[in-house]
DSSP file (Angstrom, degrees, kcal/mol; ACC not computed):
  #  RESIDUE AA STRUCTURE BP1 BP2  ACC     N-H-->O    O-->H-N    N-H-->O    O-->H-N    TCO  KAPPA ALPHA  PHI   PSI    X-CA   Y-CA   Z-CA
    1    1 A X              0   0    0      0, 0.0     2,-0.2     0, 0.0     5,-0.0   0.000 360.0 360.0 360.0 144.8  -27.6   -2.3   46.9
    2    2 A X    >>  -     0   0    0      1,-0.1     4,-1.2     4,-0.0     3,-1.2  -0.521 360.0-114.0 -98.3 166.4  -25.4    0.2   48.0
    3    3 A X  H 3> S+     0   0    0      1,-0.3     4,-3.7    -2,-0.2     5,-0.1   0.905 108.6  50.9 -75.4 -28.1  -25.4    3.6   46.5
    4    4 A X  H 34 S+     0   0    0      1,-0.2     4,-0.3     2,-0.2    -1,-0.3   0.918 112.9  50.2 -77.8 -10.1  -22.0    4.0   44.7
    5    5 A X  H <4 S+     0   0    0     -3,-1.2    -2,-0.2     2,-0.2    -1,-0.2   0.848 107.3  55.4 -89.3  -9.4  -22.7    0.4   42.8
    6    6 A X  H >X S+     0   0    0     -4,-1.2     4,-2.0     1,-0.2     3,-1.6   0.909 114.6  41.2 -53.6 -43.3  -26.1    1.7   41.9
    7    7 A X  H 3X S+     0   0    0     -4,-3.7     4,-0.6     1,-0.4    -1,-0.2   0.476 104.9  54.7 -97.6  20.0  -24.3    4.6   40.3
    8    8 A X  H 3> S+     0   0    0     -4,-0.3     4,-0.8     3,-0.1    -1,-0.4   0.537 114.4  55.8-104.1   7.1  -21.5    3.1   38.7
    9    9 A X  H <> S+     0   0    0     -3,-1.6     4,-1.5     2,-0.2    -2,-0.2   0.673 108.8  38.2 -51.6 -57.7  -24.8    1.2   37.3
   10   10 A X  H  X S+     0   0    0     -4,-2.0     4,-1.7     2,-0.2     5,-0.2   0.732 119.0  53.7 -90.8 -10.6  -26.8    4.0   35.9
   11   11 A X  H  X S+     0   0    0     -4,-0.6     4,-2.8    -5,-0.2     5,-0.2   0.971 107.3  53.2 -65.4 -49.3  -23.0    5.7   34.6
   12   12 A X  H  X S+     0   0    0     -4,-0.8     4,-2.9     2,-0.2    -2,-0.2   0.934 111.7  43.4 -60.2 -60.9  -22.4    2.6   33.0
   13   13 A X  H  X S+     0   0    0     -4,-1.5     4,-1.3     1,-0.3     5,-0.3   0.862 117.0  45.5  -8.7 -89.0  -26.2    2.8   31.0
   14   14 A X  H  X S+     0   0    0     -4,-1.7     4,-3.1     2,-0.2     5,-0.3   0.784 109.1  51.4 -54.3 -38.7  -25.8    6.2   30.1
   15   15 A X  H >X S+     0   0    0     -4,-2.8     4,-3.9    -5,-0.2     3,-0.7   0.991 114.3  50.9 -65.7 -60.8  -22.0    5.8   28.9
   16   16 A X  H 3X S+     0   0    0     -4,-2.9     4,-2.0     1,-0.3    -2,-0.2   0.775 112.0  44.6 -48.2 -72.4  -23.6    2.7   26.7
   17   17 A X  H 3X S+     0   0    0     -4,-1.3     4,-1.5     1,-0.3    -1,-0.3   0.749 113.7  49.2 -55.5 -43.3  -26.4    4.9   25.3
   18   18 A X  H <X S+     0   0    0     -4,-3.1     4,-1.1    -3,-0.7     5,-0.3   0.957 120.1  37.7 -72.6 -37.2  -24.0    7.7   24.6
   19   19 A X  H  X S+     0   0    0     -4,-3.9     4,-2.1    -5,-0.3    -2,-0.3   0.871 109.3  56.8 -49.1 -37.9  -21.6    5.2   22.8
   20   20 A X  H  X S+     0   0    0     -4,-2.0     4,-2.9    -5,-0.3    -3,-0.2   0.984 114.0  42.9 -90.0 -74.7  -24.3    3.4   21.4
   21   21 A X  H  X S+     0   0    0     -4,-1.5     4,-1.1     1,-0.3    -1,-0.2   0.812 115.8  51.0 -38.3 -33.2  -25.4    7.4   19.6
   22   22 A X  H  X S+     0   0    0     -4,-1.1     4,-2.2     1,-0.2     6,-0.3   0.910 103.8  52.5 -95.0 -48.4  -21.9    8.1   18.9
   23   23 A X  H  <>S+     0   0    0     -4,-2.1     5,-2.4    -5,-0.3    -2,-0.2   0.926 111.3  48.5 -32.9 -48.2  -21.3    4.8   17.1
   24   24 A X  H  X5S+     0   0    0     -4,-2.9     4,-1.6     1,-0.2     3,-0.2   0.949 105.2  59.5 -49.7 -71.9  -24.6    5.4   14.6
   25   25 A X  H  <5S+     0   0    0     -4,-1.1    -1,-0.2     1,-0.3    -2,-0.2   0.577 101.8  50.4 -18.1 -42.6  -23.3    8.7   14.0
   26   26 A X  T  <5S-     0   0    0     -4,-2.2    -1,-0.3    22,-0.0    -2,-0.1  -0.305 128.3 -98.9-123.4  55.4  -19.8    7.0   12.5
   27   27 A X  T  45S+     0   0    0     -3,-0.2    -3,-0.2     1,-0.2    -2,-0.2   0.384  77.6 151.6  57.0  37.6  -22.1    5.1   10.5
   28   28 A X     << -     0   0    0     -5,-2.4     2,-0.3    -4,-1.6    -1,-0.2  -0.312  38.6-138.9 -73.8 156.7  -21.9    1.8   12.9
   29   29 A X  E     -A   47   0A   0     18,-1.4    18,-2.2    -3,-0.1     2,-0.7  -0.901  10.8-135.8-110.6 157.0  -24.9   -0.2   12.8
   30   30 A X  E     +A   46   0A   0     -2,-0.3    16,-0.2    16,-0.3     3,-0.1  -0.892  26.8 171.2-125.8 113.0  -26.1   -1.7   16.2
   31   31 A X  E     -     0   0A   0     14,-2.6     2,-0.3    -2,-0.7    15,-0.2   0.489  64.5 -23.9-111.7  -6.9  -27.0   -5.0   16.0
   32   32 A X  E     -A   45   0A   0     13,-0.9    13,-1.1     3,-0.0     2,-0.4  -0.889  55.1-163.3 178.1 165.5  -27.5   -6.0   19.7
   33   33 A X  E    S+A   44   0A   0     -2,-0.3    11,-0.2    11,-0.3    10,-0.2  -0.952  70.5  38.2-146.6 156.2  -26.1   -4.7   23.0
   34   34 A X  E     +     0   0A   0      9,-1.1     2,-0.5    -2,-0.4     9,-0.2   0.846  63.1 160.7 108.6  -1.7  -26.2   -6.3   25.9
   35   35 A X  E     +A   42   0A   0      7,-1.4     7,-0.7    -3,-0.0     2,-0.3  -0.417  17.6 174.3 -99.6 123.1  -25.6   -9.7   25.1
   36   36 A X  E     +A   41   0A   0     -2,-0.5     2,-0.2     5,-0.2     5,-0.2  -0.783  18.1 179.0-118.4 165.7  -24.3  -12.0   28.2
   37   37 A X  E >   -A   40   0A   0      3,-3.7     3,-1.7    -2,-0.3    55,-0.0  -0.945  53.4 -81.4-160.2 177.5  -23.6  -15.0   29.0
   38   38 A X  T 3  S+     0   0    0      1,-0.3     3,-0.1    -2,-0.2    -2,-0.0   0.699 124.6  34.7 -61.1 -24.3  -22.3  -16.8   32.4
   39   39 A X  T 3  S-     0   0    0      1,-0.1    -1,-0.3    49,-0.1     2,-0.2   0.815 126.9  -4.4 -97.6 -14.3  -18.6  -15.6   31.5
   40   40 A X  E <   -A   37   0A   0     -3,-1.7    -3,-3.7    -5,-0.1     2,-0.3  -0.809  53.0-150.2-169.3-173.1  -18.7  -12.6   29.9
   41   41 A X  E     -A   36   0A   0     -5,-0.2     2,-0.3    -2,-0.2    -5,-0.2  -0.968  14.3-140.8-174.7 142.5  -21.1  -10.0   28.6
   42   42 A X  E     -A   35   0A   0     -7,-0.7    -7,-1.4    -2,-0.3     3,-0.2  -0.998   7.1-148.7-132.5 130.9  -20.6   -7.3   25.4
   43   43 A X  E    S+     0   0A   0     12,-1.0    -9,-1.1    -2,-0.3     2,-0.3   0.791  76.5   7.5 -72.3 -45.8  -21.9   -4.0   25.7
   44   44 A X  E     -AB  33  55A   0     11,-1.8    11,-1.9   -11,-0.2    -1,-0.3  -0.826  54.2-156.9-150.7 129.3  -22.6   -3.5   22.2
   45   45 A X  E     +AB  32  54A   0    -13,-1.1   -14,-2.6    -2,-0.3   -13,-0.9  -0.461  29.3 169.6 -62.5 125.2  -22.6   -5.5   19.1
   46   46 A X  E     -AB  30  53A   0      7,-1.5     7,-2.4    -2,-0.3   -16,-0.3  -0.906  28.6-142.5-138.6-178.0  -22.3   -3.3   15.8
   47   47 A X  E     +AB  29  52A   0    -18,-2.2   -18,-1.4    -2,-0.4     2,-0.3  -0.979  27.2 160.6-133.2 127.7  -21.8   -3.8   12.3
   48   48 A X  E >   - B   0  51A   0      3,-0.7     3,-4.9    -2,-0.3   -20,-0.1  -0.903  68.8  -3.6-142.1 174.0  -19.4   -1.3   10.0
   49   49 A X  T 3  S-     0   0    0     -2,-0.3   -21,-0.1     1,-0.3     3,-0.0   0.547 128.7 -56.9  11.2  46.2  -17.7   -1.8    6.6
   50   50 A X  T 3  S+     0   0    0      1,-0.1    -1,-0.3    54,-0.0     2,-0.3   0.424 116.9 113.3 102.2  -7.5  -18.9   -5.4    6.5
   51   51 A X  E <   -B   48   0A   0     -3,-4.9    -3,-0.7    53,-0.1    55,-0.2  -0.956  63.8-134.7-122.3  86.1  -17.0   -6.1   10.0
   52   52 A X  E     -B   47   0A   0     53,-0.4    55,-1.6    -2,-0.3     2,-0.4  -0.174  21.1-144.1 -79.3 153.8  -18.9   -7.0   13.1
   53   53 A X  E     -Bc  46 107A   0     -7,-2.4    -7,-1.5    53,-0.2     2,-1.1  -0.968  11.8-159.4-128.2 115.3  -17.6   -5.0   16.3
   54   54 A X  E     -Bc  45 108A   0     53,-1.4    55,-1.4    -2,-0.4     2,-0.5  -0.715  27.9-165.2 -94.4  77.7  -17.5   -6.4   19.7
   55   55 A X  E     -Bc  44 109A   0    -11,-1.9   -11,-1.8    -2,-1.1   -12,-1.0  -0.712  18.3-166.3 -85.7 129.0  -17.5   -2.9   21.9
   56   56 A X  E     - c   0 110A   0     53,-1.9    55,-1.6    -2,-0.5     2,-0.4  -0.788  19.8-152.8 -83.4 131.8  -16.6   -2.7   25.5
   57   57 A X  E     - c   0 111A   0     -2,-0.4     2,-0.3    53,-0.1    55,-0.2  -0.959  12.2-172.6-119.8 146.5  -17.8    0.9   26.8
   58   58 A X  E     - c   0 112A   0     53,-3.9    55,-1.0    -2,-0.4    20,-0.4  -0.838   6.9-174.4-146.5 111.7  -16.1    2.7   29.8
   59   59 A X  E     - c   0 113A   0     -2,-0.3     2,-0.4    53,-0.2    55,-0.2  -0.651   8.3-165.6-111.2 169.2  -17.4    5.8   31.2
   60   60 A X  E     - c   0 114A   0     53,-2.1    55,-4.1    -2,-0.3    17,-0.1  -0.980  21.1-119.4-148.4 132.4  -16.4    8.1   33.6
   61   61 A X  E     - c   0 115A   0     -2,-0.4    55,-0.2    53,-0.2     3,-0.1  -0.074  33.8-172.2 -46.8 149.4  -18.0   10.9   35.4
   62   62 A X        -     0   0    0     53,-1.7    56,-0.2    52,-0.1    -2,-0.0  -0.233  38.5-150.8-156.1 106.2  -16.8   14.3   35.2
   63   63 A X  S    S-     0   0    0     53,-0.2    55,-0.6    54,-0.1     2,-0.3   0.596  95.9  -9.7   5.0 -69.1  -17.1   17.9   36.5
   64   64 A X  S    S-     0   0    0     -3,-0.1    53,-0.1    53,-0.1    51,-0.1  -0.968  87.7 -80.1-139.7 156.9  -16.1   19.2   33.1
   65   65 A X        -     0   0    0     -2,-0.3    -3,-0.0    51,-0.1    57,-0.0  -0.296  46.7-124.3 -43.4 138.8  -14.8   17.9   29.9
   66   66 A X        -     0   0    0      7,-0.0     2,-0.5     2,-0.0     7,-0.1  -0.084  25.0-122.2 -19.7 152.7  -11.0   17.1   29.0
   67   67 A X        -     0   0    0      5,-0.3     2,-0.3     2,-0.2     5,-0.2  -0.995  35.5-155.0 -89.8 126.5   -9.1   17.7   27.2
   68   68 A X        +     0   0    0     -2,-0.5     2,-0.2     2,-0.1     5,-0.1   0.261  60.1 106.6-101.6  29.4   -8.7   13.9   26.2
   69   69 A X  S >  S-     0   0    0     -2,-0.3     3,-1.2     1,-0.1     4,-0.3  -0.628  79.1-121.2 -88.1 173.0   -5.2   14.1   25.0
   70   70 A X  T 3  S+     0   0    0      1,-0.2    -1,-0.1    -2,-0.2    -2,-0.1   0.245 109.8  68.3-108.1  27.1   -2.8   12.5   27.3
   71   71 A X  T 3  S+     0   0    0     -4,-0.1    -1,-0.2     1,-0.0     3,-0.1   0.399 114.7  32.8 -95.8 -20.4   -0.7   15.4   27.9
   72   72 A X  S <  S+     0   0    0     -3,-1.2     2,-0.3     1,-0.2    -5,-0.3   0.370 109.0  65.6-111.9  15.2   -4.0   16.7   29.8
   73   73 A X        -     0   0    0     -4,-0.3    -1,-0.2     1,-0.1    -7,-0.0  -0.783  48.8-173.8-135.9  82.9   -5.6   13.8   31.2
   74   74 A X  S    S+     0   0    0     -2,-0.3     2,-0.2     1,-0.1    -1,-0.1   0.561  80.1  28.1 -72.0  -4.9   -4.2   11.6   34.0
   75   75 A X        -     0   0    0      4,-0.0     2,-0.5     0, 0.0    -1,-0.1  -0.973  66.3-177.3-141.8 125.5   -6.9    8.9   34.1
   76   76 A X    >>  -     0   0    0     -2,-0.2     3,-1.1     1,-0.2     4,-0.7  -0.952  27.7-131.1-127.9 168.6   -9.1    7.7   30.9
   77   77 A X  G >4 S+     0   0    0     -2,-0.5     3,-2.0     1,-0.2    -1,-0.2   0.997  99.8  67.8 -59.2 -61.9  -11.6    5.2   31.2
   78   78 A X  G 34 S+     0   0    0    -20,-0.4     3,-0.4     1,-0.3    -1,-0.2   0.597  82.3  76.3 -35.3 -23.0  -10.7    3.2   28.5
   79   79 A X  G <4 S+     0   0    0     -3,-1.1    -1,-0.3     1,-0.2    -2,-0.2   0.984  81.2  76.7 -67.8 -57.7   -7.5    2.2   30.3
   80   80 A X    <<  +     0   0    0     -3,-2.0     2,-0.9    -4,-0.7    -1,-0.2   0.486  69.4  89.5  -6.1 -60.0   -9.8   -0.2   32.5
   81   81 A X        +     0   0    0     -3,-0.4    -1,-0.1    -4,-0.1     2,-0.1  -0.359  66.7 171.7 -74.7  80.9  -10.2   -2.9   29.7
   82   82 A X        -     0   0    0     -2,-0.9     4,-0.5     4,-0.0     5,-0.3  -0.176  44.9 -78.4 -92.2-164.3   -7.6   -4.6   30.8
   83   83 A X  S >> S+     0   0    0      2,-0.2     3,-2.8     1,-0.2     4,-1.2   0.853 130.6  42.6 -55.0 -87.0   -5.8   -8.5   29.7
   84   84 A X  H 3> S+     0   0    0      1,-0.4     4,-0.6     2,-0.3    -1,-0.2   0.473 111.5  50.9  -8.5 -73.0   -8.3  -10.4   31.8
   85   85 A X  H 34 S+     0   0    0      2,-0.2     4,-0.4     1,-0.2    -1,-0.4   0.241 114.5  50.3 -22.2 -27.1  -11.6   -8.2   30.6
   86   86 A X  H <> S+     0   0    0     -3,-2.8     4,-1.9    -4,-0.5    -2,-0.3   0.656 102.4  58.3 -90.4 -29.7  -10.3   -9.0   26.8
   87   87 A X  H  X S+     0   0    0     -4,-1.2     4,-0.6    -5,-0.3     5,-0.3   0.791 104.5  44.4 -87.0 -26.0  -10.0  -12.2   27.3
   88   88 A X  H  X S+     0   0    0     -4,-0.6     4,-1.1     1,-0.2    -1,-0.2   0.888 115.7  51.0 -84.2 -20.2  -13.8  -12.9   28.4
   89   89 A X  H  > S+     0   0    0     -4,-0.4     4,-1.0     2,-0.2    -2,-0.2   0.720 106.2  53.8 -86.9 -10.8  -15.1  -10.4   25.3
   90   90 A X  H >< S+     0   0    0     -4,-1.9     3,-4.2     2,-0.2     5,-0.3   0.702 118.4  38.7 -74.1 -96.6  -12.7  -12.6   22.8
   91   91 A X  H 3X S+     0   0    0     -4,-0.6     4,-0.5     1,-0.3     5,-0.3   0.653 117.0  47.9 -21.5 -37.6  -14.9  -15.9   24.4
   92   92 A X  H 3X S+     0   0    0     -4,-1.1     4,-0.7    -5,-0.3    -1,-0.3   0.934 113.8  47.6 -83.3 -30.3  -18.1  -14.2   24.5
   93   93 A X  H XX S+     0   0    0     -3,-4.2     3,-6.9    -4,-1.0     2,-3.0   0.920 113.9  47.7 -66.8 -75.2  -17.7  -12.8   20.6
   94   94 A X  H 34 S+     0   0    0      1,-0.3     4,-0.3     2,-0.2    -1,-0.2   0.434 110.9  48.3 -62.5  25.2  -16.7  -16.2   19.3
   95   95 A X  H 3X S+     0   0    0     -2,-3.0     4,-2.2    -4,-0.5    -1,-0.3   0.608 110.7  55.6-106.1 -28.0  -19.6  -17.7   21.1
   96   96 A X  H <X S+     0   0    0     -3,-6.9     4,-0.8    -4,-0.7    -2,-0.2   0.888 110.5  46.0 -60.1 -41.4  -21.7  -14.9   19.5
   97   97 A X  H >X>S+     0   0    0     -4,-0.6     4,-1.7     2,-0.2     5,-1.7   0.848 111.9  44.6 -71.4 -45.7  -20.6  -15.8   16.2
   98   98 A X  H 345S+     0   0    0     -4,-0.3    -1,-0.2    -5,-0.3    -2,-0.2   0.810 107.4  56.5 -73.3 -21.5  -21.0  -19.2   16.3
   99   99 A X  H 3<5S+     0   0    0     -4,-2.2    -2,-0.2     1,-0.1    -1,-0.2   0.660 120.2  37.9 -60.7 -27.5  -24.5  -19.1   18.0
  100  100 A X  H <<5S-     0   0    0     -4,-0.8    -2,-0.2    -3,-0.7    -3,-0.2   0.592 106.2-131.1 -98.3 -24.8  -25.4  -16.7   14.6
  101  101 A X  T  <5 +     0   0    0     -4,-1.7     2,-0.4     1,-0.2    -3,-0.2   0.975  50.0 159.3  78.0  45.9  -23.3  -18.8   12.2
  102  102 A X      < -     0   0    0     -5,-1.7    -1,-0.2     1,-0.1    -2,-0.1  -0.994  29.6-171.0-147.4 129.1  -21.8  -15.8   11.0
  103  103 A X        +     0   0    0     -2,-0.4    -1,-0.1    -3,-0.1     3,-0.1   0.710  46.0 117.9-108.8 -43.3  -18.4  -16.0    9.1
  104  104 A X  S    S-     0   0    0      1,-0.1     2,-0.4    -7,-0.1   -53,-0.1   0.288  73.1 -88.1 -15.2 149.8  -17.6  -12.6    8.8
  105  105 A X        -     0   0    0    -55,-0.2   -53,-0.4   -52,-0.0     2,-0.3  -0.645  39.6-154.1 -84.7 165.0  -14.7  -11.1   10.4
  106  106 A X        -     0   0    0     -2,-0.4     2,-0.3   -55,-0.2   -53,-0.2  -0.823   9.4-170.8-127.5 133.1  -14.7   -9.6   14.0
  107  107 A X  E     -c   53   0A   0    -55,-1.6   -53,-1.4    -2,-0.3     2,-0.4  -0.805  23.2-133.0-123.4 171.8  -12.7   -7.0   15.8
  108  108 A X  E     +c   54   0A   0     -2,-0.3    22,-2.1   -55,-0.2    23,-0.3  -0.992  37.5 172.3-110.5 100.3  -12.6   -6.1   19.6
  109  109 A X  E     -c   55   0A   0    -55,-1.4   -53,-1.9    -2,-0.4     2,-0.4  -0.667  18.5-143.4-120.6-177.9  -13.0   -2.2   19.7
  110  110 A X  E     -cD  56 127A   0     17,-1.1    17,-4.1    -2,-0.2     2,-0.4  -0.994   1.9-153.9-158.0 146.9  -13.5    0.2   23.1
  111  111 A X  E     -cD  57 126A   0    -55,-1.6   -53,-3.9    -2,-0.4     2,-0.5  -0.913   6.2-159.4-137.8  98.7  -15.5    3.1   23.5
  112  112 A X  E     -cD  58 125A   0     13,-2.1    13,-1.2    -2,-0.4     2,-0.4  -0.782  12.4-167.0 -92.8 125.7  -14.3    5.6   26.3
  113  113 A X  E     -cD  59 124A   0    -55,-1.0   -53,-2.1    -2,-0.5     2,-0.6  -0.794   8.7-166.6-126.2 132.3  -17.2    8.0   27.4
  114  114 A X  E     -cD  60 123A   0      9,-1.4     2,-0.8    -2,-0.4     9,-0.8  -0.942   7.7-164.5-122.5 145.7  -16.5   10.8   29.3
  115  115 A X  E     -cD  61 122A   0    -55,-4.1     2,-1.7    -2,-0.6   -53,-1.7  -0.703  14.2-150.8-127.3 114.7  -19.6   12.3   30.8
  116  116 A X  E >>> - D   0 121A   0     -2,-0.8     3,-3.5     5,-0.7     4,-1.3  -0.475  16.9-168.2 -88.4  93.1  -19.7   16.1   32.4
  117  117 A X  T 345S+     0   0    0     -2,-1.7    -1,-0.2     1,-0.3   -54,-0.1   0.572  77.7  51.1 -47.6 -21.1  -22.6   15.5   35.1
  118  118 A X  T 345S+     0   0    0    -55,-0.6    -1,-0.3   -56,-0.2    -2,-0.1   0.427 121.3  28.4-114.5   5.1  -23.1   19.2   35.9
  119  119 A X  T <45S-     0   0    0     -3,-3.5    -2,-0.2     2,-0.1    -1,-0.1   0.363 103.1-129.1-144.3  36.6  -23.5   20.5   32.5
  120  120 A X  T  <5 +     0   0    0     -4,-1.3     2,-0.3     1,-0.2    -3,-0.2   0.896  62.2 128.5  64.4  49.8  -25.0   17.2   31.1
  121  121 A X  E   < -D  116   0A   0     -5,-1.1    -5,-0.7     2,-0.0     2,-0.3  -0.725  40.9-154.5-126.8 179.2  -22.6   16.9   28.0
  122  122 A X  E     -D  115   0A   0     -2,-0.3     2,-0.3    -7,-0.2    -7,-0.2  -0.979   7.0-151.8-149.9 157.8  -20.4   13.7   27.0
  123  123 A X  E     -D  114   0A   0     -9,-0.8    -9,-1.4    -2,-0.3     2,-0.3  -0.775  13.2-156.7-116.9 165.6  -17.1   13.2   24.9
  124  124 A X  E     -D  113   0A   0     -2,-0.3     2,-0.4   -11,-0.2   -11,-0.2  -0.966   8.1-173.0-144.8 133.6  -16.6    9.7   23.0
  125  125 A X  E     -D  112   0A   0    -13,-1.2   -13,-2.1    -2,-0.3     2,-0.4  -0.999  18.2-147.3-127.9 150.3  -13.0    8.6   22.2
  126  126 A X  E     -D  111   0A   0     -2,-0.4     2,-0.5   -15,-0.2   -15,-0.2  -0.969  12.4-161.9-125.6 125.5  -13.2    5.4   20.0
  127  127 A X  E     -D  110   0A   0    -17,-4.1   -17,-1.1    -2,-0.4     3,-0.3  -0.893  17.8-159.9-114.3  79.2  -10.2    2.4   20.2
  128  128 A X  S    S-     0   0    0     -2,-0.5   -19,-0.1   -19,-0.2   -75,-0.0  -0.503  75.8  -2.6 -73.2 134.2  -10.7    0.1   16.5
  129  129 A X        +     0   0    0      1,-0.2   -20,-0.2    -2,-0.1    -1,-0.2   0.780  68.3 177.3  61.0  78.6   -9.1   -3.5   16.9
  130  130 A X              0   0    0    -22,-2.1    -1,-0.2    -3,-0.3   -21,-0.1   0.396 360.0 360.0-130.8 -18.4   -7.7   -3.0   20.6
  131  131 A X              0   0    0    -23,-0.3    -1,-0.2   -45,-0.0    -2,-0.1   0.552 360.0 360.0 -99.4 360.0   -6.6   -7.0   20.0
């Protein structure tokens, strides 16, 4: 494997594990991550106010924090999850749901992680209901 898709491997990991932290924290429960199947694949499953939450996470390396407002920021991660890339996590929830049997309602949210490799900190900006 070559080395920049190993590390856009172990960024991706570490952005999930810091999303995954930031999520508890704003009282999410985490009810699976990880879950694939041959078309599509959800980074983390949660549960909040009754609602299960289908999250996509997208990190990005960085020197130093942002400022994450978009007056300071010319690239955020979270821009990634584009039409295409929604379209496999709608298929891949409702296949989750119906595999559980679970009636609840469902949102599609995104969780952009920025992560400052040299002084080992992270920012989390969180995107509710993105369909």
């Amino acid at each position: 494997m070559a080395s920049g898709k190993k590390d856009t491997k172990v960024l991706g990991r570490i952005g999930e594990e810091v999303a995954s932290d930031f999520l508890v924290r704003k009282g999410f429960l985490i009810l699976d991550r990880n879950y694939r199947r041959p078309w599509g694949e959800i980074d983390i499953i949660a549960l909040k106010d009754g609602i299960v939450r289908f999250v996509e996470v997208k990190a990005l390396a960085t020197l130093s924090l942002p400022n994450v407002s978009r007056e300071k920021d010319d690239y955020r991660p979270e821009e990634q999850v584009h039409e295409g890339k929604l379209r496999k996590i709608v298929r891949t929830a409702e296949t989750y749901m119906n595999a559980n049997r679970d009636s609840r309602e469902y949102q599609i949210d995104v969780v952009g992680v920025y992560i400052d490799t040299e002084n080992r900190r992270a920012r989390c900006r969180l995107f509710e209901q993105v369909l």
